[in-house]
VOLUMTI-193472 format. One record per residue (C-alpha): x, y, z; residue in three letters. Coordinates in steps of 0.05 Angstrom, whole numbers, plus 5000, padded with zeros to 4 digits. Layout:
residues N
XYZALA...
This chain:
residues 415
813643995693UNK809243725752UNK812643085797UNK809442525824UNK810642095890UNK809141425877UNK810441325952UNK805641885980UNK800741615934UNK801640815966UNK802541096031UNK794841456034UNK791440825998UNK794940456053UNK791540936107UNK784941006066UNK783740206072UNK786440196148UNK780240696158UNK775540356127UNK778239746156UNK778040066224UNK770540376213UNK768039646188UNK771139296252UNK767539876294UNK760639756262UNK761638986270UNK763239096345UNK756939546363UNK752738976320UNK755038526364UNK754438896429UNK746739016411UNK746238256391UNK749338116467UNK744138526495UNK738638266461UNK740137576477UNK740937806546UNK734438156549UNK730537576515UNK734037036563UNK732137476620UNK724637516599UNK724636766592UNK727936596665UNK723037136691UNK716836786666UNK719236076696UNK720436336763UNK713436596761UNK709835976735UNK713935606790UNK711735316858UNK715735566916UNK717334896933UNK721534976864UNK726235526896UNK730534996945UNK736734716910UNK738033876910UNK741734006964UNK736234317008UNK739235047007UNK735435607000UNK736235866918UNK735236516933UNK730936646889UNK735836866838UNK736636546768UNK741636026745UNK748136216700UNK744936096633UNK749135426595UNK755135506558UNK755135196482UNK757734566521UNK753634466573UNK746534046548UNK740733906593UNK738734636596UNK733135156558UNK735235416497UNK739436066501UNK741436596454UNK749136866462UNK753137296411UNK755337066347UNK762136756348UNK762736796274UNK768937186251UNK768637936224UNK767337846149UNK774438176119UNK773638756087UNK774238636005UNK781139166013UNK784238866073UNK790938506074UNK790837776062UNK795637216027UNK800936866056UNK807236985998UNK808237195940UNK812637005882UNK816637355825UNK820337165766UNK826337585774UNK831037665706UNK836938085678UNK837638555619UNK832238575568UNK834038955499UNK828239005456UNK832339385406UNK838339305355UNK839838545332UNK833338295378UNK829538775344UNK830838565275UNK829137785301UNK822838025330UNK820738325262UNK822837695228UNK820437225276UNK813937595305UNK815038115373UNK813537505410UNK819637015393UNK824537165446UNK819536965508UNK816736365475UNK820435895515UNK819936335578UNK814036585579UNK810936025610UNK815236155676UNK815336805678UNK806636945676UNK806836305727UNK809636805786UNK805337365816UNK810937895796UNK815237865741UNK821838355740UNK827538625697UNK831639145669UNK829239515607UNK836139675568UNK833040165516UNK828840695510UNK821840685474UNK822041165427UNK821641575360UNK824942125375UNK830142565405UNK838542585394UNK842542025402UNK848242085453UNK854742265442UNK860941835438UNK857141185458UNK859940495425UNK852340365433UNK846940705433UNK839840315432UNK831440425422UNK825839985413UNK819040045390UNK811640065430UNK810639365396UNK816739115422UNK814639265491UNK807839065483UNK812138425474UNK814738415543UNK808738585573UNK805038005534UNK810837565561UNK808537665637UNK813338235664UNK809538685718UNK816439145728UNK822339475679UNK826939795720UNK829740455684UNK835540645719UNK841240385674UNK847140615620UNK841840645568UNK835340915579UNK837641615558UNK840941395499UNK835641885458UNK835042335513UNK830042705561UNK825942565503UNK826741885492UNK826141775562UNK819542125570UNK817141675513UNK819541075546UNK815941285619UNK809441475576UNK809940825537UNK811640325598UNK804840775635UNK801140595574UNK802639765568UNK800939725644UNK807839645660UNK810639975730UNK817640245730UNK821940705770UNK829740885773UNK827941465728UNK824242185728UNK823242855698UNK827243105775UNK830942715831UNK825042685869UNK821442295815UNK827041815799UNK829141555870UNK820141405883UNK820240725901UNK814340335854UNK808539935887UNK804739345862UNK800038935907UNK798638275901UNK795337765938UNK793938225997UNK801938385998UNK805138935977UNK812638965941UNK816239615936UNK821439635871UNK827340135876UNK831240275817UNK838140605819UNK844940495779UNK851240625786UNK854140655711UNK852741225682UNK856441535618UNK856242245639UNK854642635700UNK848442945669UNK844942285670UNK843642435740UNK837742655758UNK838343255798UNK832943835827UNK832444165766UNK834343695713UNK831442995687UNK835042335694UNK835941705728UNK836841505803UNK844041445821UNK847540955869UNK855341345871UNK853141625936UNK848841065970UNK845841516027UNK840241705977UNK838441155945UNK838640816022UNK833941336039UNK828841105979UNK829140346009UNK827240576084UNK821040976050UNK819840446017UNK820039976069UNK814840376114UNK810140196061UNK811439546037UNK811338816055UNK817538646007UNK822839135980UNK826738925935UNK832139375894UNK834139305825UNK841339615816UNK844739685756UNK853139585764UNK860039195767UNK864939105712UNK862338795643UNK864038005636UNK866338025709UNK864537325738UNK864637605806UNK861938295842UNK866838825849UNK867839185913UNK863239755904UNK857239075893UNK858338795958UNK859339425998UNK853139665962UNK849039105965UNK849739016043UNK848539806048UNK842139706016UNK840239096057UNK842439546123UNK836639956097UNK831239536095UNK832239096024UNK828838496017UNK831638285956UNK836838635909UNK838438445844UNK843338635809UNK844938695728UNK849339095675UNK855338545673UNK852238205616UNK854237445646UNK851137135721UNK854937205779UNK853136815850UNK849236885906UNK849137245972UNK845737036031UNK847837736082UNK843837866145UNK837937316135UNK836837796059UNK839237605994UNK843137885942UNK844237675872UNK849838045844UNK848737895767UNK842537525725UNK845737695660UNK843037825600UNK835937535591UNK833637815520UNK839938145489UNK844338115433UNK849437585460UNK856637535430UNK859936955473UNK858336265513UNK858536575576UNK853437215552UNK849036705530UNK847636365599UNK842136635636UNK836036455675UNK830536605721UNK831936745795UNK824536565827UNK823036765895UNK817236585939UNK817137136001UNK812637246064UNK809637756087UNK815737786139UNK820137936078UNK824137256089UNK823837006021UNK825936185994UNK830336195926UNK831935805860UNK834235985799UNK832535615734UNK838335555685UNK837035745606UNK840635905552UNK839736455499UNK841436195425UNK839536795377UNK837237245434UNK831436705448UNK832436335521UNK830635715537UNK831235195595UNK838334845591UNK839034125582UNK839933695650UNK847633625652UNK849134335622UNK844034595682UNK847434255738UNK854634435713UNK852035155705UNK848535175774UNK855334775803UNK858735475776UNK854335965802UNK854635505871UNK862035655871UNK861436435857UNK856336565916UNK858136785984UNK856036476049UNK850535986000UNK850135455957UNK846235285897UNK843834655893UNK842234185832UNK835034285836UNK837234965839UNK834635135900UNK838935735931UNK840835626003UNK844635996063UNK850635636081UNK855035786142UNK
């Protein structure tokens, strides 16, 4: 098996366009030193030519002291009165059609998507499209849209052993998400080798086919901790992948064996965000963790999350509780410790409250949040109601740390 690096890979389009970039700003700059000559040259002949058709008389200044003979400064842009002159173009450098432009960017950023089991059956009921119908309009309205994958894409391979639940969907079924306006599955969760190395090669083969980027996953360590790149608007945002629920060890990915990125030892997956971060404009981390139905992050969250943000994270966003959980604001970053379930097969109130966590970031990485409250009846969600949207962004207000959300749902740092 042969291993890619999605970083290497960003990293020398990166150099290739700073080359051309640099060669295009060289060949402007000699066009404009010969245009500076010329003009010289040409305003020289013409001075030249007027001292000779001149009387000497011509030669004494207004104020009766010998000229010199010597020309006159030729006039600025703002002076008037004087010959015409030719001078270098002040016109900016045309940009390059590859150089870095745009001001932000914005994603759609959204929990657990299952486009398998009791979804599934909906979808073939209802058409593949049904559960982003009253999303979908949000979520292709941002420049990036993100989530978690929760199953594997597949038709083959063994299901795992002593699971409760054990998931796969279908290529049409993802076709569905990609129709829906996500850019980004992150793969590094409890379920993605439900079927496998098999079914998890499908699922990489089948995401590479739809168009859709992913990481968190590989045929080798190496593979699975790549950060993913997508440019947009001149900007470019990194996406690292890494969980830490796994059922058994050998769901790591290791040298020599296939898995998933792992966050039980952080050092690794803090070295992923800091290559990433050489590279990128925006990082941000997906991260897969916590304690199912916990309304609030558990220790190994927080220390996590401001590990990652040490490293260089923009953004990290968190799922795998199945309900939301509040807001960070740590270090001028942010950290959103639980969207939820988004698409899924929801079994309570509180499972059934989700959203879309939109974030419009600079080039600086300093990003501006909100977070638009829905709610998923039969695995379908849909913007809540005015008064059930404020209570449920009143909640998540209370359950961040050091912010508040407001009832616009705008997300801001509080001290």
């Amino acid at each position: 098996m042969t291993t890619y690096s999605r970083a290497r890979t960003h990293h020398e389009k990166k150099a290739k366009r700073r080359g051309k970039t640099k060669l295009l700003l060289a060949v402007n700059g000699f066009l404009l030193v010969c245009l500076a000559v010329a003009a010289f040259v040409i305003w020289k002949a013409g001075q030249d030519g007027a001292n000779e058709a001149s009387p000497p008389a011509a030669t004494q200044t207004p104020s009766g002291q010998a000229g010199g003979g010597e020309p006159s400064e030729p006039a600025s842009a703002g002076d008037s009165g004087g010959g015409e002159t030719s001078s270098p173009s002040t016109e900016p450098l045309a940009e390059p059609a590859d150089a870095e432009g745009g001001e932000t960017v914005t994603l759609a950023l959204v929990g657990d998507i299952l486009p398998a089991a009791r979804v599934l059956e909906l979808m073939k009921i209802n058409g593949y499209d049904y559960p982003f119908r009253e999303s979908k309009a949000l979520l292709q309205a941002a420049d990036i849209a993100a989530g978690n994958l929760e199953a594997p894409i597949t038709v083959r391979g063994t299901p795992a052993e002593d699971k409760q639940y054990v998931f796969r969907g279908t290529v049409e079924a993802l076709e569905a998400v990609k129709d829906a306006g996500f850019d980004f599955l992150s793969l590094a969760n409890n379920h993605t080798l439900d079927y496998g190395w098999q079914g998890l090669s499908d699922t990489m083969d089948a995401l590479d086919d739809a168009g859709l980027k992913h990481a968190g996953s590989g045929n080798d360590d190496k593979e699975a901790f790549e950060p993913s790149y997508i440019e947009v608007k001149g900007m470019s945002v990194a996406f690292v992948s890494v969980t830490r629920v796994v059922p058994v060890v050998e769901w790591k990915a290791d040298k020599n064996r296939p898995g998933v990125a792992e966050a039980y030892s952080p050092d690794r997956a803090a070295a992923a965000i800091k290559e990433a971060k050489k590279n990128a404009d925006l990082v941000v981390v997906m991260v897969h963790w916590g304690k199912e139905r916990n309304d609030r992050p558990v220790a190994h969250q927080t220390d996590l999350a401001h590990r990652f943000v040490d490293a260089g994270a923009d953004l990290v966003i968190g799922s795998h509780p199945h309900v939301l959980q509040g807001f960070e604001s740590y270090k001028g970053k942010w950290i959103a410790y639980s969207l939820g379930n988004f698409v899924f097969s929801t079994t309570s109130v509180r499972s059934s409250e989700t959203g879309i966590l939109n974030a419009e970031c600079r080039r600086d990485g300093s990003c501006d949040l909100s977070f638009t409250p829905m709610f998923a009846k039969n695995s379908q969600p849909a913007p809540m109601e005015d008064a059930e949207g404020k209570a449920l962004l009143a909640r998540l207000s209370s359950l961040s740390i050091g912010a508040a959300v407001w009832e616009d749902g705008a997300i801001v740092a509080r001290n």
